[in-house]
C-alpha positions in Angstrom: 19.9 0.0 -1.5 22.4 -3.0 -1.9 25.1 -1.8 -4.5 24.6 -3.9 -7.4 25.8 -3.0 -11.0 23.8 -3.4 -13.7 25.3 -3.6 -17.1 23.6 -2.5 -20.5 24.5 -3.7 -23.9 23.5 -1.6 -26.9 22.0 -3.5 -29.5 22.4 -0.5 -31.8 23.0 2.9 -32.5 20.7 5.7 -33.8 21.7 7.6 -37.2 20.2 11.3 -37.4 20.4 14.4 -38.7 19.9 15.8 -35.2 23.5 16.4 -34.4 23.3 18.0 -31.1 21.0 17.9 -28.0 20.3 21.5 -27.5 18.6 21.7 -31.0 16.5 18.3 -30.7 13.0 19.0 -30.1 11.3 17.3 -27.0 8.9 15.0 -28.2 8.7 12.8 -31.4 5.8 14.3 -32.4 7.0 18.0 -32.4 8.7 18.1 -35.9 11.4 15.2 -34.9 13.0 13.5 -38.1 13.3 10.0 -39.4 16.0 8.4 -38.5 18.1 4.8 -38.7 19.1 2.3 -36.7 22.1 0.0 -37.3 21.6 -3.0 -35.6 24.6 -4.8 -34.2 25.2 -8.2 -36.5 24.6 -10.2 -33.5 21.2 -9.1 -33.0 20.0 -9.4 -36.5 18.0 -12.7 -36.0 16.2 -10.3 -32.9 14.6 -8.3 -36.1 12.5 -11.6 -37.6 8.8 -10.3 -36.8 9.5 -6.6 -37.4 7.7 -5.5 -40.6 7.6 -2.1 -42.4 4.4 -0.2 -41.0 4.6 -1.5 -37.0 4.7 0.7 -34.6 7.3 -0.1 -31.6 8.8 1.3 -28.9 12.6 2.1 -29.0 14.8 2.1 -25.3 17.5 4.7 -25.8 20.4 5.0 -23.3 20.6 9.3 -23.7 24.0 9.3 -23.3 24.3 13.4 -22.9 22.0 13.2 -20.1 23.1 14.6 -16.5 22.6 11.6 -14.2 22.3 13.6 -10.5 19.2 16.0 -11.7 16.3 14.7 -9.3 14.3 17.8 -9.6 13.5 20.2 -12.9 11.2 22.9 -14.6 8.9 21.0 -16.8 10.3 21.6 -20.6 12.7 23.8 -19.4 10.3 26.7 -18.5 11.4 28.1 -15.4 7.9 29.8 -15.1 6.6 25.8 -14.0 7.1 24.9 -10.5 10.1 22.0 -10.3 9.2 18.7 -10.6 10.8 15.5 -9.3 11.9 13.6 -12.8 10.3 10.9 -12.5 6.7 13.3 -13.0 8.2 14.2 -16.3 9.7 13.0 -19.6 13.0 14.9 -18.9 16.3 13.2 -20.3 18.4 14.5 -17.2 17.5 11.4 -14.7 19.7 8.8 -13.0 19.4 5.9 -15.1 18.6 8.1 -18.6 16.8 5.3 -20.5 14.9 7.1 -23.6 11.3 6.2 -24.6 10.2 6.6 -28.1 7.5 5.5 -29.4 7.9 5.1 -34.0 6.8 3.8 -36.8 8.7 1.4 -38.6 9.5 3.1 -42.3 12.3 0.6 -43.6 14.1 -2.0 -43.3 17.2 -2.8 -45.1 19.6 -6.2 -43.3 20.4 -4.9 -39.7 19.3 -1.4 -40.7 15.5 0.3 -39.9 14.5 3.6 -41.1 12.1 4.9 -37.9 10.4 7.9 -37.5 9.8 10.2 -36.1 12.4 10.2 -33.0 13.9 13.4 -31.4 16.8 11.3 -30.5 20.6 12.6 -31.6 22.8 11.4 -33.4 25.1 8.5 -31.8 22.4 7.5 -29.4 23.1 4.1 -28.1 19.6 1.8 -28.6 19.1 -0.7 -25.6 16.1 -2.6 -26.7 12.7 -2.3 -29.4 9.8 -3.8 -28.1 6.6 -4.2 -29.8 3.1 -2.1 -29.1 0.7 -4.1 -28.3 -2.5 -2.7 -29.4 -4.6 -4.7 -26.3 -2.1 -2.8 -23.9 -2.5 0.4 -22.1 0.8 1.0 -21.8 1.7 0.1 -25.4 
């Protein structure tokens, strides 16, 4: 592979009461919080379309995540046989971009009110992107 350098900007950051990776559950969906966003000022005019009640998909950059795990046990259970990462949702991965799929609660200026996300505190927001409810991979 030609060694090219990508660079990410976060457009954000997440606010939560999820203060530390070990305790944040794995999925939205089992018992995650609300959170916010704050949304850098130079992105605001990005947030014209969003409404209270969509449903959109938040790119995280997990910034606690190991970045040379290739292979783990599925949800930490050793009793499951290893599996490559890219066969799971694990947040230990090269490139450690989070996928979380919300519900848009709030929205107050630059700042949204999303839930429920299992993402910690200080996470760095890369991109929200709409679900498309035509889409299969919405």
């Amino acid at each position: 592979m030609p060694d090219i350098d990508y660079t990410l900007h976060p457009i954000g950051v997440i606010h939560s009461e999820l203060k530390l990776r070990k305790g944040a559950p794995r999925q939205g969906y089992e018992g995650a919080p609300d959170a916010l966003i704050d949304i850098e000022p130079a992105f605001s005019e990005a947030l014209e379309g969003i409404s209270v009640g969509d449903t959109v998909i938040i790119l995280t950059w997990l910034h606690q995540s190991v970045r040379d795990v290739l292979q783990v046990h599925p949800r930490g259970e050793i009793h499951n046989p290893a599996k490559g990462v890219f066969a799971t949702r694990s947040p230990d991965r090269p490139n450690p971009i989070g996928l979380h799929r919300v519900t848009v609660l709030e929205i107050d200026g630059n700042r949204l009110k999303i839930g429920p996300i299992e993402a910690i505190d200080g996470t760095p927001v890369v991109d929200i992107k709409p679900v498309l409810s035509q889409s299969a991979d919405s």
